[in-house]
ZADREN-873635 format. One record per residue (C-alpha): x, y, z; chain; residue in three letters. Coordinates in Angstrom, 2 decimals. Layout:
<baros>
<c1 = X, c2 = Y, c3 = Z, chain = A, res = Ala> .
...
</baros>
This chain:
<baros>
<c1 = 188.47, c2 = 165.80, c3 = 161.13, chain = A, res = Unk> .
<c1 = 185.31, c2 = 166.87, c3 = 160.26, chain = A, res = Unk> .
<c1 = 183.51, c2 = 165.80, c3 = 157.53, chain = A, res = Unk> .
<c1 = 180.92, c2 = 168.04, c3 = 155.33, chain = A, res = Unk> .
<c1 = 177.79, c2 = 167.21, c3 = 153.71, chain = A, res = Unk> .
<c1 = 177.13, c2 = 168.48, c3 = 150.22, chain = A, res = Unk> .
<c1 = 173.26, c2 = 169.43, c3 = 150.16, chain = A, res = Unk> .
<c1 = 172.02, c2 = 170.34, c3 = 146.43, chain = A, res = Unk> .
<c1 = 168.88, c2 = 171.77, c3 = 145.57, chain = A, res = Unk> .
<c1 = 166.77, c2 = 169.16, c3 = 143.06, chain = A, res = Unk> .
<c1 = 162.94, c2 = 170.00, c3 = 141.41, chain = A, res = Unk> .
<c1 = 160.98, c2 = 167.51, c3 = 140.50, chain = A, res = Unk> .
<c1 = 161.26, c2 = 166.66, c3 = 136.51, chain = A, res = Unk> .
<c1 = 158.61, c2 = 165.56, c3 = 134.30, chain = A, res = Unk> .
<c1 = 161.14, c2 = 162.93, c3 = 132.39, chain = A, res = Unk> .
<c1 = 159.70, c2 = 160.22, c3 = 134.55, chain = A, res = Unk> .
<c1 = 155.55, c2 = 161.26, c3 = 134.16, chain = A, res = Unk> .
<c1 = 153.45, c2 = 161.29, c3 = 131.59, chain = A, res = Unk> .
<c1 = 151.06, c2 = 163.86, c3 = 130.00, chain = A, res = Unk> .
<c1 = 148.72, c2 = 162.03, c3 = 131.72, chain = A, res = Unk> .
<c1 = 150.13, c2 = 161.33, c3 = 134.73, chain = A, res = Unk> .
<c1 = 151.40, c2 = 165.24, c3 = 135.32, chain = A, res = Unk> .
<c1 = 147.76, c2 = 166.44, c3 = 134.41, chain = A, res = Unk> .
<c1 = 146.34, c2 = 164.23, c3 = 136.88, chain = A, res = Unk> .
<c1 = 148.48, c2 = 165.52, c3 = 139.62, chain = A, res = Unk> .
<c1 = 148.10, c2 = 168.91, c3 = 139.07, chain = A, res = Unk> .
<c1 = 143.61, c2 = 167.94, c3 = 139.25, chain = A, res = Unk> .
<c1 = 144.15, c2 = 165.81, c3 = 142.52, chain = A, res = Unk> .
<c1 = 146.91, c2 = 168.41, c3 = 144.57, chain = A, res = Unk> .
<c1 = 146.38, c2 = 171.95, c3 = 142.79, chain = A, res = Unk> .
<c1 = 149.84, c2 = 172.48, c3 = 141.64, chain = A, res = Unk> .
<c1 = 152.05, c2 = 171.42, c3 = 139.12, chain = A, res = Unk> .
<c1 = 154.95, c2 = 168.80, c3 = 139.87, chain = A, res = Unk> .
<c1 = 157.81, c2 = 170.27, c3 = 138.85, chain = A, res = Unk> .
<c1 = 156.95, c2 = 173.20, c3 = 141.68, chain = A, res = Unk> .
<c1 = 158.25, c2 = 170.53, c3 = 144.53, chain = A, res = Unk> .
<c1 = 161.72, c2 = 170.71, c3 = 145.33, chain = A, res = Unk> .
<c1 = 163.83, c2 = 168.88, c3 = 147.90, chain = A, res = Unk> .
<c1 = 167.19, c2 = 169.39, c3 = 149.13, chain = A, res = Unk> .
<c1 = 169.74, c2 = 166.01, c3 = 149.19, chain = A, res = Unk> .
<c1 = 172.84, c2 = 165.27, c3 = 149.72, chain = A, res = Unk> .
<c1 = 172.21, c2 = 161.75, c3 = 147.77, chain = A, res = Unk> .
<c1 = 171.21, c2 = 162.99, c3 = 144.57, chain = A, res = Unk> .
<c1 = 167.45, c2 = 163.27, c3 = 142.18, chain = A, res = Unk> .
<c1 = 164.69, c2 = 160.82, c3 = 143.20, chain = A, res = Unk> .
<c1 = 164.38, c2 = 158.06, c3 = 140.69, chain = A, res = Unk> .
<c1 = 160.67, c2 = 158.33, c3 = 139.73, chain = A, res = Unk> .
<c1 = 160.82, c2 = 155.06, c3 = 137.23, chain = A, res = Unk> .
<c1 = 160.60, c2 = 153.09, c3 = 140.70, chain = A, res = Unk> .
<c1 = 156.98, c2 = 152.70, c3 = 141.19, chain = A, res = Unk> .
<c1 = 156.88, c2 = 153.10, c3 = 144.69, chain = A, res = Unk> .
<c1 = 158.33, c2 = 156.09, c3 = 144.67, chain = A, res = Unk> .
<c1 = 156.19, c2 = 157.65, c3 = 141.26, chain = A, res = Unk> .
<c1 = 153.31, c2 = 156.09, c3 = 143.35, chain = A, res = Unk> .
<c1 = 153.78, c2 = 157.95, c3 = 147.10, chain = A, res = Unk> .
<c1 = 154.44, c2 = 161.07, c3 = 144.97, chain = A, res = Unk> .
<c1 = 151.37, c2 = 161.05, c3 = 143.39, chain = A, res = Unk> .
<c1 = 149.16, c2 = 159.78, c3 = 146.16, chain = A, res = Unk> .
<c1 = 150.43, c2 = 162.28, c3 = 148.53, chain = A, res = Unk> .
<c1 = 151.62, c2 = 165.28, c3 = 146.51, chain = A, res = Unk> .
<c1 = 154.93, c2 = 165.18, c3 = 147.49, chain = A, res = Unk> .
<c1 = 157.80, c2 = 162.78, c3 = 147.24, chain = A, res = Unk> .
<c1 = 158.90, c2 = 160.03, c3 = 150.15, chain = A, res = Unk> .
<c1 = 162.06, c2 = 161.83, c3 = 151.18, chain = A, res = Unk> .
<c1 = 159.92, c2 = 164.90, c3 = 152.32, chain = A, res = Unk> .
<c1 = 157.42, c2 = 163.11, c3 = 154.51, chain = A, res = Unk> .
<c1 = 158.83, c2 = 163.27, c3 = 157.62, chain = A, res = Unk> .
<c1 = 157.85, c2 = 167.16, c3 = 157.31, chain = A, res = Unk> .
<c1 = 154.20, c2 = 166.14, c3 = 156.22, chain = A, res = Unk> .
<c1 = 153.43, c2 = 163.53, c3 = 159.05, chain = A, res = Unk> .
</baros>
């Protein structure tokens, strides 16, 4: 039996960032947040988890994509 993945399609929202933080992203990396999208099969990034809102706005892009950014 083989068993199948569901992959879905998820962009970044800004229900997480602030005015603040969202303008200071798009000043540091040159494009706005909710341009990023990442394909999972576990579901939208939880951004209230400061290491995760901090990676993604240190690096421009979140943690699950940064194996293609190494």
């Amino acid at each position: 039996m083989t068993s199948v993945m569901k992959l879905q399609t998820f962009y970044i929202s800004k229900r997480f960032l602030s005015e603040k933080e969202l303008n200071d992203f798009y000043q540091k990396h040159a494009y706005q947040v909710t341009e990023i999208s990442y394909t999972s099969s576990v579901g939208e990034i939880d951004f209230s988890k400061p290491e995760e809102k901090h990676f993604l706005m240190q690096k421009g892009y979140p943690k699950i994509l940064a194996r293609f950014f190494a």
